[in-house]
N, C-alpha and C positions, 0 to 999 in steps of 0.2 A: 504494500500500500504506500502509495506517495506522498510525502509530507506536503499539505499546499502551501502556498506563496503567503506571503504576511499579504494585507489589503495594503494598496498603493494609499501613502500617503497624500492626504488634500493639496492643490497646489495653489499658492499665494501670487497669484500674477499682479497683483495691484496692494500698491497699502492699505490695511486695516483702517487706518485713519483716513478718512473723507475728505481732511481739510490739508491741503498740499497746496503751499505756498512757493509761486518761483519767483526770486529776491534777483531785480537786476537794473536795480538803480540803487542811487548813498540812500535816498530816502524811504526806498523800499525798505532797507535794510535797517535804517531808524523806526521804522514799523512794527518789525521782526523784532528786534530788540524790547521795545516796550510790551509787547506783545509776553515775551520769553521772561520780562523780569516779572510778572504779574504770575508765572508758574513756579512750582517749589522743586526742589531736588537735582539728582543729577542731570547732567548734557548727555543725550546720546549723541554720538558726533561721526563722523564719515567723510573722505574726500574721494575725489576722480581728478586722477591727472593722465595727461596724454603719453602714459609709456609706451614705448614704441614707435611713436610717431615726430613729436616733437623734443630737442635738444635739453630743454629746462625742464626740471620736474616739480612746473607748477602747480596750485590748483583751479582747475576749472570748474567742479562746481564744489560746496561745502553744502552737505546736508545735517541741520541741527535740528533735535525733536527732545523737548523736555514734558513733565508728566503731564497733562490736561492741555497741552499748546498745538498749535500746528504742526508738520511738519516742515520745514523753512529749505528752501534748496536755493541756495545762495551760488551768484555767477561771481565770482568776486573779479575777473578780467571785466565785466561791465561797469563794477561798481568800481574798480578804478582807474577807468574810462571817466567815468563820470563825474570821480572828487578823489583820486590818489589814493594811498595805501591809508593814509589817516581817516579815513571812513571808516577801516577795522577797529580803531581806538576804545571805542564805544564796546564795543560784539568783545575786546578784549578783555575791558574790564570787569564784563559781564561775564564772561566764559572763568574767569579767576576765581568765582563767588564760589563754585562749587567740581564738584570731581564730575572728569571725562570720561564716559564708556566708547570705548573702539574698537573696533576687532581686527588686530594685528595695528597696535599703538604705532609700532617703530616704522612702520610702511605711511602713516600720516602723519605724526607729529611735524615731520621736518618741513613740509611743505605749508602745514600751518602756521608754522614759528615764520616763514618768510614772510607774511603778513601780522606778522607781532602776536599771534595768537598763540600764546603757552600754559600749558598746561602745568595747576599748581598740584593735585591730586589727579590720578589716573584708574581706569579697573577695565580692563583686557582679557575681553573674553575670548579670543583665542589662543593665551598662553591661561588664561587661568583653567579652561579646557582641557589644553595639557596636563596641568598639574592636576586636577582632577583625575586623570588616569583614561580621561575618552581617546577610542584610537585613531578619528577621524577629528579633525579641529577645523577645517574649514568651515565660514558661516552659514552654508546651507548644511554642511553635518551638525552643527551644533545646534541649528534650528528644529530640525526634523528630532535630535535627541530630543532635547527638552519640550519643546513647544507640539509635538510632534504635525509640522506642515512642513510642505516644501517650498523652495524659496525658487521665484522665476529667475535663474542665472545668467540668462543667454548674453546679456551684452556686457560680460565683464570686460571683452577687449576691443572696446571700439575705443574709436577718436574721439573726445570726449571735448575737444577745442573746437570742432565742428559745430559752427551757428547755423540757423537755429538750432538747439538741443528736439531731438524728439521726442514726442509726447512718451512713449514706450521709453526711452531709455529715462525720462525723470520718474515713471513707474518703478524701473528699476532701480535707481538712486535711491527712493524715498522706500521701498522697502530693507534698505540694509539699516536703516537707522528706525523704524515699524517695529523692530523685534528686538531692538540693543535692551533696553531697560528692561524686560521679561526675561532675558536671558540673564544680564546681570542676577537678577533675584532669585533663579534657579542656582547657579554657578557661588554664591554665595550661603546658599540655601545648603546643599552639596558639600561645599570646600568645609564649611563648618562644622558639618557631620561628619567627615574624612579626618578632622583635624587638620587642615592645612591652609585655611584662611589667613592666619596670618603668615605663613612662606609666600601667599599669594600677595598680601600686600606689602611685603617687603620687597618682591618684584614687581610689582606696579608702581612703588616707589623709583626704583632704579631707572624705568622707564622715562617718567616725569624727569627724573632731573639728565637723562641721556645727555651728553655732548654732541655736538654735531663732528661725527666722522673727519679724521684726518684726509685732507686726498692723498693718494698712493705716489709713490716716488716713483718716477716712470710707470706711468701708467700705461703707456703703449705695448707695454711688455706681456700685455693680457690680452693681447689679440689672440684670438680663437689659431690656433695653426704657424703660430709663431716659434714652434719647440722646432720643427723643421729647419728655421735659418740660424746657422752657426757662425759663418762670417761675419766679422765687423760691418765692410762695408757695406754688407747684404742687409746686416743692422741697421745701418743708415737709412737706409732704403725705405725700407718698412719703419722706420720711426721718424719721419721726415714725410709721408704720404699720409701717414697715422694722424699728425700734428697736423698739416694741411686741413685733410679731412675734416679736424675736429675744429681750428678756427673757422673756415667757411660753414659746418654744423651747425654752432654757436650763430652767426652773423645770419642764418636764414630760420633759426631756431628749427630746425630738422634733428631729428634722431640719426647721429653717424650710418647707422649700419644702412639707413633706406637711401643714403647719396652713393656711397661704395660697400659692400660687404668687405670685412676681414680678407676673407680666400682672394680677392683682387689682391689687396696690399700683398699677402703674402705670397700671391702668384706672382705677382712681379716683379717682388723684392728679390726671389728664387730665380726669375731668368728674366734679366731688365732688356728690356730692348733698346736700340740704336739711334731708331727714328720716331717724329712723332707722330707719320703716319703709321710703322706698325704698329704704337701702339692704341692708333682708334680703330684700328682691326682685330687687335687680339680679343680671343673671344673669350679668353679668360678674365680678362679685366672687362666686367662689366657693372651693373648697377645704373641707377635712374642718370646716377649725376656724373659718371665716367666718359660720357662724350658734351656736353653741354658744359662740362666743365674741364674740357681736355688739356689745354691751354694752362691752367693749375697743376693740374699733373704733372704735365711730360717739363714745366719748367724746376716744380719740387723733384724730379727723376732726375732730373739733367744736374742741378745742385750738390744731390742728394749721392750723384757719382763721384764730385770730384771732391766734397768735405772733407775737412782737414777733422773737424769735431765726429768722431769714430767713439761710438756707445762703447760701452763694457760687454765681454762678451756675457759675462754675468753680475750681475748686482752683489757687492760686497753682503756677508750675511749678518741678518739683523736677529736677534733676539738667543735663542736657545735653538740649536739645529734641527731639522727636519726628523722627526721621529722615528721616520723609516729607515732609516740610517743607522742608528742608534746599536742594532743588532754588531754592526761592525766595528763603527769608530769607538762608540761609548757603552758595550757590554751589561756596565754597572749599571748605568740609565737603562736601559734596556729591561734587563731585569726585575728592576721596582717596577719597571712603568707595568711589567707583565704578573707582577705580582698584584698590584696596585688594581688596576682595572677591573678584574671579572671582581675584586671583592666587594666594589663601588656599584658595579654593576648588579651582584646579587642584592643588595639593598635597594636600588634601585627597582626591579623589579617585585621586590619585598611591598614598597610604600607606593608602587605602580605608580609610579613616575618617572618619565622618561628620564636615560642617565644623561645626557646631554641639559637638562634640566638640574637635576639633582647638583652637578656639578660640571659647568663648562669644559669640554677636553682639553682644551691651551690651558688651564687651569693648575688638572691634575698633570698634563707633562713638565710643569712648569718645577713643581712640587716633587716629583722623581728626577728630574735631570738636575736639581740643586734643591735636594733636601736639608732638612738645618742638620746643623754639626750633632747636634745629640735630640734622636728624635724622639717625643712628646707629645703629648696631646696638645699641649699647650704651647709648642713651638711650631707644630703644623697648622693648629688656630692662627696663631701669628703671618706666618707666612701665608697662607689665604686670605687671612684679612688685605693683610698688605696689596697683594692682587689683585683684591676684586670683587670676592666671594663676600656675598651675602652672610648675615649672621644665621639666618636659618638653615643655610648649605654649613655653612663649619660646624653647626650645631648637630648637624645629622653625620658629616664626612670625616670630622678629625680622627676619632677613636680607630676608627674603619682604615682610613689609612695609617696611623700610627702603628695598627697590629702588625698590619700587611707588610708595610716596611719593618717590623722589628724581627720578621718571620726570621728563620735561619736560613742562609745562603741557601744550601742543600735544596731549601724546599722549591728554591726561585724559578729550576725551570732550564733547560737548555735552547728549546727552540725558540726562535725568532715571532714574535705576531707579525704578521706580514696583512691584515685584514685592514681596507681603510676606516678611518673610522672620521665624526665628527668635527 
């Protein structure tokens, strides 16, 4: 006999809420605001930006929904069209009153802080998801968990800088923030019972006060297919079209990869050609913007051959070395790190919480390739604190590693982990 199929859950094409507000003037949005202080509790909050498409990872629209209010879908490129970023002043001081619900914080906050909107409390419900121990976190799996509906996804990757906005795609904006604050209350509901409400707000703290990401030192170096060129010059090549690329990107605000893909740069870099007509024939270098913009090209190629300024063939190493490695050059690291892991790991799985949650990996390598001189609970407390680690991760990870590391040689293990991990 056949087991049958669970009933397909309801599907939510439209918000619950009937009152969906699109905000795209200053004074619409002085509307929204009085509107929003006249409501109690937290902001559910939401953005859309054009990844993919355009250069800058602004936002184009912000959806705010607090408890008894509208839903507000705010264009904020209109609104400062219309009176400049100091229009947000207001919406900011407001949004300070009380705590942010968003699901995947660290994917919005930065492009809310460009318009001075920062968050002074936070509560994220898709890492608080995780911590909860569910194995799907995305907001339609968390919705259908708890709320049990499904949520209409289909326009998660469009152009979202495309005016006019379509009537269906602000359907689809305004249900991501339709379900935040129901969701909070479950997941808080949950985390409590689990005990782990407060590890959840000590990472929701962390988020709130996030820094904004260092930019990478040569960044070019992360082009897709770039492991293939060894050469200096060939370096040049491809980090000199890369740079190119990336000012005229920036000057028409396009996303790099839709004017040339990586495989061009690194096709060319690999066999540069002579002339600039072969290179508006090669059929390898193509993309929208590789003949309209050939004249760029073939003059950063032609440059790009006879530079005196010749890259490193590798970036001096920064930090504590590459883990995988470790089995050879640093044994001893090796070791702990192999000792160390699966026992983080079984507690992990113990309080069903992800171990990349439990305790960041760069963390724990950090902590075996330079453990303190006499190890301790309270010396590997130290050294995590110092790091980075949450008081609630030391609180669960010191002992666990302290053992681990005090194990006897013998027990540590001769083969190499060779598995990627986190």
């Amino acid at each position: 006999m056949t087991e049958e199929a669970p009933p397909e859950l309801p599907l939510l094409a439209a918000p619950r809420n009937p009152n969906v507000v699109l905000v795209e003037s200053a004074q619409g949005l002085l509307s929204a605001i009085e509107r929003l202080e006249k409501s109690a509790g937290p902001f559910a909050l939401d953005a859309e930006r054009a990844s993919g498409f355009k250069y800058f990872q602004s936002a184009y629209l912000i959806q705010i929904h607090r408890a008894g209010s509208p839903i507000y879908l705010v264009d904020p490129q209109a609104v400062i069209a219309d009176q400049g970023t100091n229009a947000f002043s207001k919406l900011a001081d407001l949004l300070a009153t009380d705590e942010w619900v968003l699901h995947a914080a660290s994917q919005d906050i930065p492009c809310l802080r460009e318009l001075g909107l920062n968050p002074v409390t936070v509560f994220d419900t898709e890492l608080g998801s995780r911590l909860a121990g569910l194995s799907r976190v995305g907001l339609g799996a968390v919705t259908e968990h708890f709320l049990k509906i499904r949520l209409a996804k289909e326009h998660s990757a469009v152009d979202w800088s495309i005016r006019p906005l379509k009537v269906d795609w602000l359907n689809y904006a305004a249900l991501d923030v339709d379900v935040l604050l129901e969701l909070r209350a479950s997941l808080i509901e949950l985390l409590e019972k689990q005990g782990k409400l407060d590890w959840a707000r000590q990472e929701f703290q962390a988020i709130a006060a996030m820094s904004p990401k260092e930019p990478k030192l040569d960044k070019w170096r992360g082009m897709s297919g770039l492991h293939q060129v060894k050469d200096t010059r060939l370096l040049a090549i491809a980090r000199d079209l890369w740079l190119a690329r990336e000012s005229l990107a920036e000057k028409l605000d396009v996303s790099p990869g839709r004017l040339i893909p990586d495989s061009s740069i690194v096709s060319l870099a690999l066999n540069p050609v002579k002339t600039k007509p072969e290179l508006a024939s090669s059929k390898s270098f193509s993309g929208r913007a590789s003949r309209s913009y050939l004249d760029t090209w073939w003059l950063t190629l032609s440059n790009a051959l006879t530079t005196r300024d010749l890259p490193l063939a590798k970036l001096p190493a920064t930090g504590i070395p590459n883990h995988r490695t470790w089995a050879t050059r640093f044994p001893e690291a090796d070791a702990r790190l192999r000792a160390v892991r699966p026992a983080v790991a079984v507690l992990a799985e113990k309080l069903e919480v992800p171990v990349e949650n439990l305790l960041t990996p760069d963390y724990l390598r950090q902590v075996c390739f330079s453990p303190p001189e006499t190890v301790t609970a309270e010396a590997i407390s130290q050294l995590l604190s110092q790091i980075g680690a949450r008081q609630w991760q030391i609180d669960l990870v010191a002992d666990v590693i302290t053992k681990a590391l005090n194990e006897p040689p013998a027990e540590l293990g001769t083969e190499s982990e060779t598995e990627d991990d986190a």
